[in-house]
C-alpha positions in Angstrom: 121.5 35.9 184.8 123.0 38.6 182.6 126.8 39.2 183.1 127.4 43.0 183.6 130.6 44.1 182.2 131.5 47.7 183.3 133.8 50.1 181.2 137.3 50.3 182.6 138.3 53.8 183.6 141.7 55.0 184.6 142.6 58.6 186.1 144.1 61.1 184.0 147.6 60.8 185.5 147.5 57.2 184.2 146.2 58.1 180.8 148.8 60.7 180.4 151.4 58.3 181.4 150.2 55.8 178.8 149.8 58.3 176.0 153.4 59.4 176.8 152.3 63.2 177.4 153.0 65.7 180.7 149.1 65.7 182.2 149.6 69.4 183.3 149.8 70.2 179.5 146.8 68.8 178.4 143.3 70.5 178.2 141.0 71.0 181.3 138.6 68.8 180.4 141.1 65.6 180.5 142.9 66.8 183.2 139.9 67.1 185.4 137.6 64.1 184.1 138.0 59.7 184.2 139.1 58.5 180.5 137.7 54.9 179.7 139.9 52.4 177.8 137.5 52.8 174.7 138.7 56.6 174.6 141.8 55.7 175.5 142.0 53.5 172.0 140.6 56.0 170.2 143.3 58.4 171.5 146.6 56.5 170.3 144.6 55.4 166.9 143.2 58.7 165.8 144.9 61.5 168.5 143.0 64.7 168.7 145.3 67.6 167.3 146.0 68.9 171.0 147.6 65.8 171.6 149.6 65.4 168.2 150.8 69.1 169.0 152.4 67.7 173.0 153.7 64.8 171.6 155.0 67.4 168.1 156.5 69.9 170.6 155.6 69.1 174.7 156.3 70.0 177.1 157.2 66.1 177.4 157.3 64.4 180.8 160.5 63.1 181.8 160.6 59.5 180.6 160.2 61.2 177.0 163.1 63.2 177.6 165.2 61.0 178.8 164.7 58.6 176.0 164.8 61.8 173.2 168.1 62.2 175.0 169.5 58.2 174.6 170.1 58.5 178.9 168.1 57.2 182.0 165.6 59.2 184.4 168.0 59.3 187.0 170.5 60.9 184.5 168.4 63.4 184.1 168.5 64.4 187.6 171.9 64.3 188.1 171.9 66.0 185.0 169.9 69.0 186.8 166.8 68.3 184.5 163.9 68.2 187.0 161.1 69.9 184.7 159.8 68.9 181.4 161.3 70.1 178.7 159.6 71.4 175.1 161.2 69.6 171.8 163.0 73.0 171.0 164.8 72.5 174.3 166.0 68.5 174.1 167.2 69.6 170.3 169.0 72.5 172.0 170.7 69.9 174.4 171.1 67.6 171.6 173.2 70.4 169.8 175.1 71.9 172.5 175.9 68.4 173.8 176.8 69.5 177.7 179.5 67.6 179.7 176.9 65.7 181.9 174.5 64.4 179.0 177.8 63.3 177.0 178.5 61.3 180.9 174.8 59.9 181.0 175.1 59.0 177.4 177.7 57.0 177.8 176.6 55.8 180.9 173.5 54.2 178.9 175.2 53.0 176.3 177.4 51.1 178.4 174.2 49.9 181.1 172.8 48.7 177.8 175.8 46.8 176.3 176.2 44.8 179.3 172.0 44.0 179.6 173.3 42.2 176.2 176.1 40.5 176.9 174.1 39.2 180.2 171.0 38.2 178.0 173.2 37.0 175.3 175.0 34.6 177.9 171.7 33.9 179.6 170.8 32.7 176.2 173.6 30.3 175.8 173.0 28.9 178.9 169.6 28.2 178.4 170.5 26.5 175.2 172.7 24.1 176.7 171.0 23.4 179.4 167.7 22.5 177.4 169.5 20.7 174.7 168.4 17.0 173.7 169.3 14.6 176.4 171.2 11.5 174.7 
């Protein structure tokens, strides 16, 4: 008996996710059909030009933002950024450097220096705890 292998398919919502890209900005035709995991390869090796120009210039969906602008998603909000936002916009915030993203910023940077130090002493535990046992 033959195995049957069917082609994985994932909504656009998901594919747009994965291809870090807003779904409302891309064409019609992906918006409205199924994309399989073979076109979704094909997408991140050789992107068509529409999807070189959203990732170029968005609109970007908010997990791109908020990593453009070094803080977290929920920065963002506090941070009154609820839409997505073009490149020409996050370099505009980048410039003008407003009191809350300087906050979230550091914010961030201080979430991420202490998921090292907790890592870094995770590390050293684990290293003395599987040591050789004389």
């Amino acid at each position: 008996m033959k195995s049957h292998q069917s082609t994985q398919t994932m909504k656009p919502a998901t594919a747009a996710k994965k291809l870090g890209v807003y779904l409302e900005a891309t064409p019609a035709e992906f918006q409205t059909g199924v994309v399989s995991r073979a076109e979704l390869n094909e997408f991140q090796a050789d992107p068509p030009e529409w999807l070189r120009e959203l990732r170029r210039n968005g609109p970007h969906p908010r997990p791109v933002v908020a990593a453009k602008l070094g803080v977290s998603i929920s920065g963002l909000a506090r941070g009154g950024v609820t839409d997505p936002l073009t490149t020409e916009q996050i370099e505009t915030l980048l410039s003008n450097r407003p009191e809350w993203l300087e906050k979230e910023r550091a914010t961030q940077a201080e979430v991420r220096k202490e998921a090292a130090r907790i890592k870094k002493k995770k590390a050293e535990l684990d290293e003395r705890t599987s040591g050789p046992h004389a």
